[in-house]
N, CA, C and O of each residue as an XYZ file, in Angstrom:
248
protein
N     -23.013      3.845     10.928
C     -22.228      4.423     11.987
C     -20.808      3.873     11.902
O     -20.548      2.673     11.814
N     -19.702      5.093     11.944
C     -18.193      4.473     11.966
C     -18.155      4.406     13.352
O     -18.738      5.020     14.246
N     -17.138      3.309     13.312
C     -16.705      3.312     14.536
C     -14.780      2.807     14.163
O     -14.227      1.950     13.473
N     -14.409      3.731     14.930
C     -12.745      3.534     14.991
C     -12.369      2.129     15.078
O     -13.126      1.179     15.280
N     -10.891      2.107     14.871
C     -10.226      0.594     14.730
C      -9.237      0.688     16.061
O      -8.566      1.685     16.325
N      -9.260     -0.237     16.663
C      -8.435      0.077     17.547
C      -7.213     -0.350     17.272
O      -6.498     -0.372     18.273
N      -6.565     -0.790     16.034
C      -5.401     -1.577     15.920
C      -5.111     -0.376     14.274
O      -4.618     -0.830     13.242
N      -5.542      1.085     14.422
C      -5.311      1.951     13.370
C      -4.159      2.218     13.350
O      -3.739      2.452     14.483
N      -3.117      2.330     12.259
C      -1.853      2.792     12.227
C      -1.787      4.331     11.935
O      -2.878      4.805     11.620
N      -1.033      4.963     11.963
C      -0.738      6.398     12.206
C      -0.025      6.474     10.615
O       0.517      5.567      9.984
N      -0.309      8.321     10.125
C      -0.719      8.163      8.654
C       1.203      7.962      8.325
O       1.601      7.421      7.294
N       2.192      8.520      9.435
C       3.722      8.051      9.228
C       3.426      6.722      8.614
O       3.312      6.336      7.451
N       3.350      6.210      9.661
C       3.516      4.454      9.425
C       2.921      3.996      8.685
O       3.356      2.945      8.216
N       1.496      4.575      8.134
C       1.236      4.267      6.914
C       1.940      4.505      5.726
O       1.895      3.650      4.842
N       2.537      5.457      5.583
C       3.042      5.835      4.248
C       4.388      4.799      4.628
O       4.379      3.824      3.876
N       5.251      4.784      5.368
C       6.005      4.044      5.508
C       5.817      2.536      5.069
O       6.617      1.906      4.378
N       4.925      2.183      5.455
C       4.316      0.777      4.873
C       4.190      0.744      3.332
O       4.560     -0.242      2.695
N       3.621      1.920      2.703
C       3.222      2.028      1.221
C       4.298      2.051      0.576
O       4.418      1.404     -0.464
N       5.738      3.156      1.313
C       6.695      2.996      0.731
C       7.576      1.583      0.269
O       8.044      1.268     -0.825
N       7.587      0.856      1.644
C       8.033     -0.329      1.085
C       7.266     -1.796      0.117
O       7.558     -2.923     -0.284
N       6.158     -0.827      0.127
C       5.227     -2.054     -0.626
C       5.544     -1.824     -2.328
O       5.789     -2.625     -3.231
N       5.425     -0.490     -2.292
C       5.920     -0.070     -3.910
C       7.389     -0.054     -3.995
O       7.851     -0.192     -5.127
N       8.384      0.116     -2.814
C       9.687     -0.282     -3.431
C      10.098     -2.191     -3.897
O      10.771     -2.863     -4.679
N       9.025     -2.325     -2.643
C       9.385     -4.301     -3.175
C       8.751     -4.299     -4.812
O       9.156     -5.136     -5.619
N       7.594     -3.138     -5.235
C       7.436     -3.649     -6.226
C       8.449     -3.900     -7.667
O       8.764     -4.800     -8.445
N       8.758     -2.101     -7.355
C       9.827     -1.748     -8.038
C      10.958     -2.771     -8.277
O      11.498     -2.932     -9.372
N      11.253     -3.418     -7.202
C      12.578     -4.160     -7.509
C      11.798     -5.316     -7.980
O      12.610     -6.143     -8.395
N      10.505     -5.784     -8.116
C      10.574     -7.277     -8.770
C      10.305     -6.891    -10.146
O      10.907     -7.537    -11.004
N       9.620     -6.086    -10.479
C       9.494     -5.255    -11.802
C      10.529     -5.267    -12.256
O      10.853     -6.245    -12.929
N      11.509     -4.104    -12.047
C      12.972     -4.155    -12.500
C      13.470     -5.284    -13.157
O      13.783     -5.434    -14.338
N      13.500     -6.197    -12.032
C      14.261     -7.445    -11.991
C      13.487     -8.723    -13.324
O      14.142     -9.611    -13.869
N      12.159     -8.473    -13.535
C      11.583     -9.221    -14.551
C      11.305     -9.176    -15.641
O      11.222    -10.122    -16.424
N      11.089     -7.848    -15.876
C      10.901     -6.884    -17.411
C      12.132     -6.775    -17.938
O      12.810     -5.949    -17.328
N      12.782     -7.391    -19.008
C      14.219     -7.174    -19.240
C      14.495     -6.606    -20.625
O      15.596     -6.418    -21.143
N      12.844     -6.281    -21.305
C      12.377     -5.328    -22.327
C      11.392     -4.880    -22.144
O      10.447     -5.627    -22.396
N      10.929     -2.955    -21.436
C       9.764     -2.354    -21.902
C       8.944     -2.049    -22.381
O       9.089     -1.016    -23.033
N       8.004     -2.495    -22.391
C       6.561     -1.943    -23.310
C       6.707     -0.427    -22.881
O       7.524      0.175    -22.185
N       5.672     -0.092    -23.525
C       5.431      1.500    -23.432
C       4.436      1.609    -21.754
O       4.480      2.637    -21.080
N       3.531      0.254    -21.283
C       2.653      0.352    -20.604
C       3.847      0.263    -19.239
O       4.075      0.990    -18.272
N       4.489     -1.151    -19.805
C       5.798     -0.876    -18.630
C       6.737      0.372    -18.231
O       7.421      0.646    -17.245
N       6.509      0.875    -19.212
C       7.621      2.236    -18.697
C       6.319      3.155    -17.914
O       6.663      3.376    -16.753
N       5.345      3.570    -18.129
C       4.435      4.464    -17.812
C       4.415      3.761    -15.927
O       4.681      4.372    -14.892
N       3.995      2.305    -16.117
C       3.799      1.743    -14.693
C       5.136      2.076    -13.812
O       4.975      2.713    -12.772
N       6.362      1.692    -14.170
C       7.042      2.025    -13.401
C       7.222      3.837    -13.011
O       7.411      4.393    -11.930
N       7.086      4.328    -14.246
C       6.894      5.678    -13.573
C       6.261      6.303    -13.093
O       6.677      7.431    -12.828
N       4.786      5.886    -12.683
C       4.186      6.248    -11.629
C       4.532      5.291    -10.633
O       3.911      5.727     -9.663
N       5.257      4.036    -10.165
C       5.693      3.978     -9.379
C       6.790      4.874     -8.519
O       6.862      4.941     -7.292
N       7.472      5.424     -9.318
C       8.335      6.248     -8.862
C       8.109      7.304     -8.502
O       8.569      7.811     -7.479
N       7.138      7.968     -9.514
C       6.723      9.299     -8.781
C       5.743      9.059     -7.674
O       5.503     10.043     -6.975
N       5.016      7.729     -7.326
C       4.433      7.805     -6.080
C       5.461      7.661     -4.723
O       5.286      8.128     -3.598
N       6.352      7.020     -5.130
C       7.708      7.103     -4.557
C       8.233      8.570     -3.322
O       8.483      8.772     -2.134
N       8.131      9.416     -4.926
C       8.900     10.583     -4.576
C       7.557     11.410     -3.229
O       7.853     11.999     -2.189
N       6.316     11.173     -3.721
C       5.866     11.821     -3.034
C       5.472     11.327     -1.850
O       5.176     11.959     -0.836
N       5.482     10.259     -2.012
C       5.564      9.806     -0.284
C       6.899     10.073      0.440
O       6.768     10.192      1.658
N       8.338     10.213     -0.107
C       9.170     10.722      0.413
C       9.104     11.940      0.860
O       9.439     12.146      2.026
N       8.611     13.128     -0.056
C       8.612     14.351      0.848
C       7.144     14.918      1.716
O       6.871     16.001      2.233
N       6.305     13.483      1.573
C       5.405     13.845      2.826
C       6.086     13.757      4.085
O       5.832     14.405      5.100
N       7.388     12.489      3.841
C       7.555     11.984      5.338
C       8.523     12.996      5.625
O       8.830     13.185      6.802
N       9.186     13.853      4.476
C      10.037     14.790      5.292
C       9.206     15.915      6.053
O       9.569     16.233      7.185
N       8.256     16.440      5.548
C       7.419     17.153      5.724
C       6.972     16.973      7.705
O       6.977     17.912      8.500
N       6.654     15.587      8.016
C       6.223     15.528      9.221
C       7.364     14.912      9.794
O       6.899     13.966     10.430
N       8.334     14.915      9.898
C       9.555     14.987     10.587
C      10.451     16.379     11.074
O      11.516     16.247     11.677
């Protein structure tokens, strides 16, 4: 049996949260890799494109 959370965040504020969890990633990534592997370039670019699409969910519900 589920039972709700009473301390649930709302799916905005969720993605909002995700956004800044993958932008902090982005910038320590950036900032440490100062030559790409091939695995490094792939990771950061699905960082980014998870990026993008959490950006136009949040335009979406605004």
């Amino acid at each position: 049996m589920n039972t709700a959370t009473q301390n649930s965040l709302s799916s905005t504020e969720t993605l909002k949260a995700r956004k800044a969890h993958l932008s902090g990633l982005l910038k320590l990534t950036d900032s440490r890799w100062q030559k790409n592997t091939t695995i490094q370039s792939l990771t950061l670019n699905a960082i980014k494109a998870e990026l993008c699409l959490i950006d136009q969910q949040l335009k979406r519900r605004s």
